[in-house]
C-alpha positions as CSV (number, residue, x, y, z in Angstrom):
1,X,53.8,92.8,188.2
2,X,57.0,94.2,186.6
3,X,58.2,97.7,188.3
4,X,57.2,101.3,186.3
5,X,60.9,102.2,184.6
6,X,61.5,106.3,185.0
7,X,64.0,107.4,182.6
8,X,65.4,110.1,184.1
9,X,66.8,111.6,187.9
10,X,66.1,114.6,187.9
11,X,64.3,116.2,190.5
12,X,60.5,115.4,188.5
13,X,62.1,111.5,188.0
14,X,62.5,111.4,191.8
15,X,59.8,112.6,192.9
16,X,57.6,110.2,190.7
17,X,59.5,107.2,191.4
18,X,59.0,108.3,195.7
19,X,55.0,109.0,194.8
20,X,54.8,105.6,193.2
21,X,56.6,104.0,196.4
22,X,54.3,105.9,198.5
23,X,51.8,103.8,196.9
24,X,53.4,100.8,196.8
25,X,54.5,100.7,193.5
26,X,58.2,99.5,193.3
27,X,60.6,101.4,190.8
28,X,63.7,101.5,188.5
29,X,64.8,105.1,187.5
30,X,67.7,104.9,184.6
31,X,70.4,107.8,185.5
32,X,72.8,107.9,183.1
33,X,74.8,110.0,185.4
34,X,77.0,109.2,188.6
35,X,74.1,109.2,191.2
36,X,74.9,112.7,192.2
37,X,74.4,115.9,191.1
38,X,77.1,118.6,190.6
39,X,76.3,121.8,192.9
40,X,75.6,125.0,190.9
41,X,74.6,128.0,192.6
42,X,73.5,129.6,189.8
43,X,71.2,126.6,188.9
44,X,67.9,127.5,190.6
45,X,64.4,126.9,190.8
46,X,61.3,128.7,192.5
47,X,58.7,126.3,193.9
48,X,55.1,127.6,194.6
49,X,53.6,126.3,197.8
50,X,51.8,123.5,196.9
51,X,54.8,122.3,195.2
52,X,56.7,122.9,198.1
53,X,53.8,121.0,200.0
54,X,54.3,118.0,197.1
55,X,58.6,117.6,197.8
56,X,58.4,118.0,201.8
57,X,55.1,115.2,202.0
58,X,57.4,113.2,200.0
59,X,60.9,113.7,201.0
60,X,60.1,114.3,204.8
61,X,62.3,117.6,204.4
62,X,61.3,120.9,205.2
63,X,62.3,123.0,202.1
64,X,63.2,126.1,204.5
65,X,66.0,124.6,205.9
66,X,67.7,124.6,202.6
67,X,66.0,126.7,200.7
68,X,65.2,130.8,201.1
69,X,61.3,131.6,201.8
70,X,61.5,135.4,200.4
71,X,59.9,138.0,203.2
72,X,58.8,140.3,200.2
73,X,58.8,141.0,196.5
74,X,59.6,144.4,195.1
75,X,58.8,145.8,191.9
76,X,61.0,149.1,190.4
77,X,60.8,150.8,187.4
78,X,63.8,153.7,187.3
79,X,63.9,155.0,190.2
80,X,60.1,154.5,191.2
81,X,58.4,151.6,193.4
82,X,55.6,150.2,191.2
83,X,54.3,147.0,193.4
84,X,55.7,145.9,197.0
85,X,54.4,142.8,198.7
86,X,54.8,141.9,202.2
87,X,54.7,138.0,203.0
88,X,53.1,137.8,206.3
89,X,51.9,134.2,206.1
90,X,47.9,135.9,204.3
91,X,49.4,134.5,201.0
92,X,51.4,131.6,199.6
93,X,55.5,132.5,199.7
94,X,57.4,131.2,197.0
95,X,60.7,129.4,198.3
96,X,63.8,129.8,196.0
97,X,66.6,126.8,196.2
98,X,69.4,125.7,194.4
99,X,68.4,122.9,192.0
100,X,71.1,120.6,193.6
101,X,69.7,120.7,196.7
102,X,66.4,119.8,195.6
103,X,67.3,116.9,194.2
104,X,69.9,115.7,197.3
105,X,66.7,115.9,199.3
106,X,65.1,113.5,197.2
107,X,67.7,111.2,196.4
108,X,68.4,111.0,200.6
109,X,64.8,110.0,200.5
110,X,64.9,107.2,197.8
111,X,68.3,106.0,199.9
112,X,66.1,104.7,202.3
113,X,63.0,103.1,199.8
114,X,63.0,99.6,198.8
115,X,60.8,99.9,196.8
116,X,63.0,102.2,194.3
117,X,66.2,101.1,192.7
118,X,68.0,103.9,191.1
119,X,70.5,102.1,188.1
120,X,73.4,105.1,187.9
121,X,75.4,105.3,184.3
122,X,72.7,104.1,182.4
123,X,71.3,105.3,179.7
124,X,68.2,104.6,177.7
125,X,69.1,103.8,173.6
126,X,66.2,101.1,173.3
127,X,62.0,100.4,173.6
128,X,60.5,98.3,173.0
129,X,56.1,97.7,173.9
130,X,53.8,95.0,173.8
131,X,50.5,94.7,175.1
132,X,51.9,93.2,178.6
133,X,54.7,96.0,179.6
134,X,57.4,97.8,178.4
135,X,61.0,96.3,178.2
136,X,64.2,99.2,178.0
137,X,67.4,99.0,176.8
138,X,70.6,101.1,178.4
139,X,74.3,101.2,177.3
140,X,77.3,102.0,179.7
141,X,79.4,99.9,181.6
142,X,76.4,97.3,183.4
143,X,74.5,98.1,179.8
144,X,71.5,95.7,180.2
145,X,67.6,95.1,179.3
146,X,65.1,96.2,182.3
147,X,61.4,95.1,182.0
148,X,59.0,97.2,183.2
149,X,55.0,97.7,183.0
150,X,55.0,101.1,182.3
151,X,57.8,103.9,181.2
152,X,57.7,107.3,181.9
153,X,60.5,109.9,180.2
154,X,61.6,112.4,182.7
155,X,64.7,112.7,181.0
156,X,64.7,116.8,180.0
157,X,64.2,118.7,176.8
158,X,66.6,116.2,174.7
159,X,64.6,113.6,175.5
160,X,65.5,109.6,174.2
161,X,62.1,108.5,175.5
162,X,60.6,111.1,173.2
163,X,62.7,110.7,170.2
164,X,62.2,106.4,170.4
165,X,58.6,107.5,170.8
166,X,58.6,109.6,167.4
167,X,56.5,112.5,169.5
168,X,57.2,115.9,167.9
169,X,58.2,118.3,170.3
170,X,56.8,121.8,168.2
171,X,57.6,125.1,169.6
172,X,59.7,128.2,169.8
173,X,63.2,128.7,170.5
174,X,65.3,131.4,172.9
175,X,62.1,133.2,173.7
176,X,64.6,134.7,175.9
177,X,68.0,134.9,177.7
178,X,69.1,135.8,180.8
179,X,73.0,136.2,181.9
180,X,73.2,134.6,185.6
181,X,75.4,135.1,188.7
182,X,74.8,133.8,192.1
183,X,77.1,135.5,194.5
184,X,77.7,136.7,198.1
185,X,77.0,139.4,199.0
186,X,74.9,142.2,201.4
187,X,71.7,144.0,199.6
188,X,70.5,147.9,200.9
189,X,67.1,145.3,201.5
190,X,66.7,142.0,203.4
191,X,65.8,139.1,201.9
192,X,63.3,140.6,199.6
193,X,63.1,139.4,195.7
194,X,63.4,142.4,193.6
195,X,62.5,143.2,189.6
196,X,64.3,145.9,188.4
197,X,63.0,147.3,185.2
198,X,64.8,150.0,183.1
199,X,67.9,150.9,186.1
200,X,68.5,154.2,186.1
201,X,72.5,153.5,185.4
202,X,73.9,152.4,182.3
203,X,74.6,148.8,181.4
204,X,78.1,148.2,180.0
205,X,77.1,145.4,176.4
206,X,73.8,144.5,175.1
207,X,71.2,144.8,177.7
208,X,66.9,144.9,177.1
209,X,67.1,146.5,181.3
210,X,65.8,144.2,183.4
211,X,67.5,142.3,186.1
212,X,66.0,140.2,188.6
213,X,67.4,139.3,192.6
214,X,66.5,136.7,194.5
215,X,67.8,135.8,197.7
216,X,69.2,132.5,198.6
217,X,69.9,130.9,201.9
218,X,73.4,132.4,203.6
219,X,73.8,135.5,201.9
220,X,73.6,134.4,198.1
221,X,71.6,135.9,195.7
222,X,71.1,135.0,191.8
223,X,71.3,137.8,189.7
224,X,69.2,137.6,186.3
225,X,70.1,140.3,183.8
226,X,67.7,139.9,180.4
227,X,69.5,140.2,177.5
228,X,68.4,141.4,173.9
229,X,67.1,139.2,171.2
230,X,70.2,137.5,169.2
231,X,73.3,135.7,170.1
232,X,75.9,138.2,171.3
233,X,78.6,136.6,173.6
234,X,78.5,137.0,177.1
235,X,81.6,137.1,178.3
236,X,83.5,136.8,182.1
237,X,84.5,140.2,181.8
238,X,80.8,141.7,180.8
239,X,79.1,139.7,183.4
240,X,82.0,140.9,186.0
241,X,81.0,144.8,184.6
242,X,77.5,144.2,184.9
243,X,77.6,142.8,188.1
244,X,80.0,145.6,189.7
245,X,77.7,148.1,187.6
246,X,74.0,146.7,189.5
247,X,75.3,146.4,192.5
248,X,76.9,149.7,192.4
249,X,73.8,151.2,191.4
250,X,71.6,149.6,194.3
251,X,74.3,151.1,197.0
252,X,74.2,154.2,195.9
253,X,77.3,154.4,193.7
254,X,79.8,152.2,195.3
255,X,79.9,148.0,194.8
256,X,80.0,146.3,198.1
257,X,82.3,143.8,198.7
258,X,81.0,140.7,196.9
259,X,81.9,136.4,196.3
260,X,81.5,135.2,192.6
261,X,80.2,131.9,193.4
262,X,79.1,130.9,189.6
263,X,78.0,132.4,186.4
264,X,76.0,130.8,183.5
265,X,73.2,131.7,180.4
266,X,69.9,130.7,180.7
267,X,67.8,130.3,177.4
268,X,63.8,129.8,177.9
269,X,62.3,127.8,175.3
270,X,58.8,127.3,175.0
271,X,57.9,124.0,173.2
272,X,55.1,121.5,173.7
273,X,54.9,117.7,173.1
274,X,52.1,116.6,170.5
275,X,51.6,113.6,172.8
276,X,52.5,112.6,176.5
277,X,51.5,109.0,176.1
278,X,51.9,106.3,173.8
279,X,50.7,103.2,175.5
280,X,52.8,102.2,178.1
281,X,55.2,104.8,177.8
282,X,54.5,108.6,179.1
283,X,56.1,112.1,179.1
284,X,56.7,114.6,182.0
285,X,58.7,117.8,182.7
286,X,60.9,119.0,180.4
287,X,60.3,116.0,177.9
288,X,56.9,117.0,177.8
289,X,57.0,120.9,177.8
290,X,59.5,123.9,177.4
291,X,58.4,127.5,179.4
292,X,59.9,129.8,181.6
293,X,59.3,132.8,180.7
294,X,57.9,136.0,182.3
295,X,59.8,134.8,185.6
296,X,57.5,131.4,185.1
297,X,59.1,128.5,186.4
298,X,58.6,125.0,183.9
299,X,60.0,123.0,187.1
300,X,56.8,123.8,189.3
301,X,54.8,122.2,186.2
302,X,56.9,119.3,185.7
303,X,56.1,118.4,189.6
304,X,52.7,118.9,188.9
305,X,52.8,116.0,186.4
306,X,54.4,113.7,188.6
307,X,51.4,114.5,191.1
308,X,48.8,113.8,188.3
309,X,50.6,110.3,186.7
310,X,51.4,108.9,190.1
311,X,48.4,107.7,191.5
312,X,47.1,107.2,188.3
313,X,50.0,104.5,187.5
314,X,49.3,103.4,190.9
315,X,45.9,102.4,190.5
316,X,46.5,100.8,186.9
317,X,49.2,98.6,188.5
318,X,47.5,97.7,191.6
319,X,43.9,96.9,189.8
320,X,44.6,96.5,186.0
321,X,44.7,98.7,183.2
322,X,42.4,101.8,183.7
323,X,42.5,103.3,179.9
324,X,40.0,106.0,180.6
325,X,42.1,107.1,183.9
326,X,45.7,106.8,182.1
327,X,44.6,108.8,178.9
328,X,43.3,111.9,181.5
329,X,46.9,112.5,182.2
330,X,47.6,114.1,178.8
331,X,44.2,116.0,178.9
332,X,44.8,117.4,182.3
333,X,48.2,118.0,182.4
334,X,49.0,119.7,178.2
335,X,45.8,121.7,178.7
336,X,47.2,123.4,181.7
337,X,50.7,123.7,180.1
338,X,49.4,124.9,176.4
339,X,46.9,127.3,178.3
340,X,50.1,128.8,180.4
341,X,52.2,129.4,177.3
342,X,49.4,130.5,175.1
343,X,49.3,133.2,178.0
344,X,53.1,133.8,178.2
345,X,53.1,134.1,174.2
346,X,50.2,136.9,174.2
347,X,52.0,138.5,176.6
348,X,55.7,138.7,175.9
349,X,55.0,141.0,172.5
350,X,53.6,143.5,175.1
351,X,56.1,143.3,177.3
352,X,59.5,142.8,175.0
353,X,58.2,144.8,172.0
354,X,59.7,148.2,173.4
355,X,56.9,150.2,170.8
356,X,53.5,150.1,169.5
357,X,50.5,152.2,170.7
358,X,49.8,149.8,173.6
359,X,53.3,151.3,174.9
360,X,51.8,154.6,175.2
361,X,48.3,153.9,176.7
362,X,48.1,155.4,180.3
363,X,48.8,153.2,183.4
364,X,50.5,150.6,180.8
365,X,54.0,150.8,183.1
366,X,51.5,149.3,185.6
367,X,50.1,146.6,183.8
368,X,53.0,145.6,182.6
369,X,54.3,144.9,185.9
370,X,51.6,143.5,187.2
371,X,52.1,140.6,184.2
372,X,54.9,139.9,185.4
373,X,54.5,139.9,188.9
374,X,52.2,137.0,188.2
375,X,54.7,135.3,186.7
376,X,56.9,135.6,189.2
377,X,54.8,135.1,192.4
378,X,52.3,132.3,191.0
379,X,49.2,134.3,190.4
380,X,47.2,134.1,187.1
381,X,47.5,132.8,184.0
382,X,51.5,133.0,183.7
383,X,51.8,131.8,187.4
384,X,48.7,129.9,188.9
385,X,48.6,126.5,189.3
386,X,45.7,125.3,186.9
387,X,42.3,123.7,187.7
388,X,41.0,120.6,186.0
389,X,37.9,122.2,185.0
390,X,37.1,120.5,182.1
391,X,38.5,116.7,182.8
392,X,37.5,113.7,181.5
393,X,37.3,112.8,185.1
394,X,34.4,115.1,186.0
395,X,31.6,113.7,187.3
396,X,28.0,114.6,185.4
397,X,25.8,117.3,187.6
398,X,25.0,116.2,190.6
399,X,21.6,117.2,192.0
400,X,23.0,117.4,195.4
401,X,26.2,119.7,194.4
402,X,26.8,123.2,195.6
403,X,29.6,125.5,196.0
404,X,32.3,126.1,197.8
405,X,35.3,128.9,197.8
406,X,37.4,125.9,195.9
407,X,35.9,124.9,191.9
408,X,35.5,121.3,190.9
409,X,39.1,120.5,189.2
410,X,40.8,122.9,191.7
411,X,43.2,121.9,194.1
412,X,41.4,122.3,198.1
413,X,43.0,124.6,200.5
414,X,44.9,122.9,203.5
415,X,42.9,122.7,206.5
416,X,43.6,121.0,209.8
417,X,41.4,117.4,209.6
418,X,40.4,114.6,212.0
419,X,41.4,111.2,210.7
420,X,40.2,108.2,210.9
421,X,42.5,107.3,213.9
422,X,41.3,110.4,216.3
423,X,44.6,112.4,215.5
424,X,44.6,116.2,214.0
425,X,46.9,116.7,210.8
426,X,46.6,119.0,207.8
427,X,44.5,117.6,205.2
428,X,47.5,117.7,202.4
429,X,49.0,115.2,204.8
430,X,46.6,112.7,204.0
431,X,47.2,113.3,199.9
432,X,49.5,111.1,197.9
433,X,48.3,107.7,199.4
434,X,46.5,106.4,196.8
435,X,43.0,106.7,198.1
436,X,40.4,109.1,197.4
437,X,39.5,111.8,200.3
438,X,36.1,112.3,201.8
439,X,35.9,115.1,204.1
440,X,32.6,116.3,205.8
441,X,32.4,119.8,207.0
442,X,31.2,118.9,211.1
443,X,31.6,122.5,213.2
444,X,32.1,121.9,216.8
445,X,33.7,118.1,215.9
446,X,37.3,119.8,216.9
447,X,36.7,120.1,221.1
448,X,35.3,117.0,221.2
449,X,37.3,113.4,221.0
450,X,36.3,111.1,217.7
451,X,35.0,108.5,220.0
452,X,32.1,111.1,221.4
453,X,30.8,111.8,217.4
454,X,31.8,108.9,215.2
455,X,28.8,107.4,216.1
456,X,26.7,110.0,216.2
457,X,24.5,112.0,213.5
458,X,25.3,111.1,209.8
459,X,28.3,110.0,210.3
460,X,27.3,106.2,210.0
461,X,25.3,106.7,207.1
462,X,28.3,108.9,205.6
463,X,30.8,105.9,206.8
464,X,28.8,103.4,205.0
465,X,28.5,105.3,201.8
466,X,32.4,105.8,201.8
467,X,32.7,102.0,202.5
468,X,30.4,101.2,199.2
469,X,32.7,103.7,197.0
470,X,34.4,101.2,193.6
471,X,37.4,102.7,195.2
472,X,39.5,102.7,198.6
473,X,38.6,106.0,200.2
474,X,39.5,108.0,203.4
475,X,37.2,109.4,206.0
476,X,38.2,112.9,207.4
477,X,36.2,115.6,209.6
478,X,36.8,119.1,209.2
479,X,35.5,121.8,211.4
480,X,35.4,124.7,208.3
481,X,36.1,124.8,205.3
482,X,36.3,128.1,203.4
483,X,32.6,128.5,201.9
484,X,31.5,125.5,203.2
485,X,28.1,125.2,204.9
486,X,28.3,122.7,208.0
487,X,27.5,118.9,206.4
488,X,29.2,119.7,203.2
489,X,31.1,116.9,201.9
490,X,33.7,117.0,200.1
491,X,34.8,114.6,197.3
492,X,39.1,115.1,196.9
493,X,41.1,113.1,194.4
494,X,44.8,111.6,195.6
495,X,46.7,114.5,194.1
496,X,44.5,117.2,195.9
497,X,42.5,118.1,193.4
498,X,38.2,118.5,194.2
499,X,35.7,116.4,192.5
500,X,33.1,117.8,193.9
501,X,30.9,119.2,197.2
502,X,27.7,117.6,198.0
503,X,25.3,118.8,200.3
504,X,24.7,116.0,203.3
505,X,25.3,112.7,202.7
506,X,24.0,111.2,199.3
507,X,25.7,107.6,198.8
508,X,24.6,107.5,195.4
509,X,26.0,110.7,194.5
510,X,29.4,110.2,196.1
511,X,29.6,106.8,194.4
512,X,28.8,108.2,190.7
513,X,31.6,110.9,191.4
514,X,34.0,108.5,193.4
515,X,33.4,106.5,189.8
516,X,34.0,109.3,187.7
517,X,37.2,110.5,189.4
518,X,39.1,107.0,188.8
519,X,37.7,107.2,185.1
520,X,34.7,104.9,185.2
521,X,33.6,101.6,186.7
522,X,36.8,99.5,187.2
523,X,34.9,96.5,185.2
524,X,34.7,98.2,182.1
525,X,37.8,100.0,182.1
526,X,39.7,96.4,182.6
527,X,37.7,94.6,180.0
528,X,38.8,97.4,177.7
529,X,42.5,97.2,178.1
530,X,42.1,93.2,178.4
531,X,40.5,93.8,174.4
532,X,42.8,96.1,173.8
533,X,45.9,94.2,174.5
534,X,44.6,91.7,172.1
535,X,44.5,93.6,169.1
């Protein structure tokens, strides 16, 4: 079987082409660049935690080391405190890094997978399908032809892969701009993120007053300033006003002693690919989808995708093509992302228009910035990572479903498990392999070793039901889970997501959602693609 061909090495290519070797699925990803990326330190992204949780199961890195967990977010309007949140590990913490440094971590990672071969100065100007795989074209110095089974474009918003694919790629352009800085320097708070809405000084040039701070590790910070709808030029010496200006401001009239480090524009787009997949070939990231704005981050998305495709490439390249499975990728995955900037686009005439009789209504100040704190800290519709709640992947209803604190489509909260091999590890260890997750809700089972209840109660029957599942599953035992009555079982799906919670142990319920989730009885699913490739 020919290797799945990522166009693109960027931090979303890297960390689909290490999710497909984690399931044994070898790799080439085309980098037209050097095989390195140039350091920016105003280049940044914001990763939500179970994105976080996605790079450091994959790259073996803890994020924190190189990356800045914030220890708060603060909200100001003039001169008053609208919001301030504490992070005192009750909630998820956003970590802020330096895009370079995410994807060193990965390619460190890859360095060590042979599974993965990443071609540098290559890049894509051919495809061409058939029913059998996928064969691509690059130009450069070792310009050659690559066969592959399947081709996914993770190569950014100018995507080849899209363009050879004819996709349209519909949307809206400079939704906004923001002038950028990273620099040096010591802030009256401690490593604390901080929206600043409407300063109470005046900004030197075009300014719609908003700027943004957000610590980095070793006393950087990126600076955001929004700028006004339009094109007027930002230049070194407005940036160097406004950042004297800000900082001024938050000391209380006199700039501390500061390092330039780097400077840059960032323009948010928000556009969205008619199609992710045409046959072999699939979209994700920045090919797929523009957005960013409302302190949204498109990167935490983009990983998201690579998390959905993954193990669905996995299984149609282990056990044949899986037609029903591949197609859920688009549905999932551009629901999620059109739902997000549907949200961002009701919102951003609310919170940009500066008039209208919404302006006035009392307690608006307030509801504006709780918008975008959302967007900023990962909550709601401009932040949240989305459920699955309407997937092709769904089981039917079950008669022996019921509720937990997590919906079906949702991804579960990360408790400690018992594997299969007696040890204790946290259940979004286990994710990422491949197999589907079984996890039965056993009180008690934690003070005890595996070998004193694995034979005892229902978990033989259980065991046997997860044996006679149409795919490889794993058996876990939790003590709790939150909402979840003792002999719950729970139904997980490779990228985390839930399938469903049954009460006890009912094989032939777990089996027609265990068939559901991989998108329908294997049989079927290969006889289609075998009648499909023969068209």
């Amino acid at each position: 079987m020919d290797p799945v061909i990522v166009v693109g090495a960027g931090p979303v290519g890297l960390t689909l082409a290490l999710a497909l070797a984690r399931q044994e699925v070898p790799c080439v990803v085309l980098d037209e660049g050097p095989g390195k990326d140039e350091p920016r330190a105003s280049r940044t992204v914001v990763l939500r935690e179970d994105t976080t949780a996605l790079i450091e199961r994959l790259s073996g890195v803890p994020l924190d080391r190189i990356g800045a967990h914030w220890a708060g977010w603060r909200s100001v309007r003039r001169k008053q405190v609208m919001r301030e949140v504490f992070f005192d590990g009750t909630e998820p913490v956003p970590l802020h890094i330096a895009q370079h440094e995410l994807t060193g971590a990965l390619r460190v990672a890859l360095a060590g997978e042979p599974l993965v071969k990443i071609a540098v100065e290559s890049r894509l100007d051919g495809i061409e399908q058939e029913s059998s795989g996928v064969t691509a074209h690059t130009r450069g110095p070792k310009g050659t032809w690559w066969r592959g089974s399947y081709l996914v474009g993770c190569d950014g918003p100018r995507s080849t892969v899209r363009k050879l694919q004819d996709i349209r790629f519909p949307g809206r352009t400079a939704v906004e701009r923001h002038a950028v800085a990273a620099l040096r320097t010591e802030l009256p708070w401690y490593n604390e993120a901080l929206l600043h809405r409407m300063p109470p000084w005046r900004m030197s040039g075009p300014s719609a007053g908003e700027v943004t701070a957000r610590p980095l590790p070793d006393g950087v910070w990126r600076l955001d300033w929004l700028l006004p709808p339009g094109k007027d030029l930002v230049t070194p010496e407005l940036l160097l006003t406004r950042i004297r200006e800000t900082l001024a401001g938050w000391s209380g009239g006199t700039t501390p002693p500061y390092e330039l480090l780097d400077t840059g524009v960032h323009t948010v787009h928000h556009r969205l690919a008619r199609r992710w997949r045409a046959d072999r070939v699939f979209l994700a990231g920045d090919a797929a989808h523009l957005l960013g704005s409302l302190g949204t981050h498109g990167l935490d998305e983009g990983l998201r995708d690579a998390d959905n495709l993954a193990w669905k490439l996995a299984l149609a390249w282990h056990h044949g093509p899986h037609e029903a499975l591949l197609d859920s990728y688009q549905t999932e995955r551009r629901a999620i992302v059109a739902a997000r900037l549907r949200a961002a686009d009701q919102a951003l005439p609310l919170l940009r228009g500066g008039g209208g009789l919404r302006s006035y209504v009392p307690g608006s100040a307030r509801g504006h910035d709780s918008l975008l704190t959302d967007g900023h800290l990962g909550h709601g519709q401009l932040g949240a990572p989305g459920a699955y709640a309407d997937s092709p992947l769904a089981p039917p209803p079950l008669e022996g479903e019921v509720p937990v604190r997590t919906s079906p489509g949702s991804s579960v909260i990360d408790v400690r498990v018992t594997a299969e091999d007696g040890t204790f590890v946290r259940l979004r260890d286990r994710l990422g392999r491949g197999a589907l997750l079984v996890v039965l809700i056993a009180p008690g089972t934690g003070v005890w070793e595996r070998r004193h209840w694995v034979s005892a109660g229902i978990m033989p029957q259980l065991a046997a039901a997860v044996t006679a599942l149409p795919h490889h599953a794993e058996l876990l035992v939790a003590e709790s889970y939150p909402g979840a009555a003792a002999h719950t079982v729970l139904l997980v799906r490779p990228d985390g997501h839930l399938v469903t919670a049954l009460s006890g142990v009912r094989p032939a319920d777990l089996y027609t959602a265990a068939e559901a989730a991989v998108g329908g009885p294997v049989k079927a699913q290969a006889e289609a693609g075998a009648a499909a490739g023969s068209r």
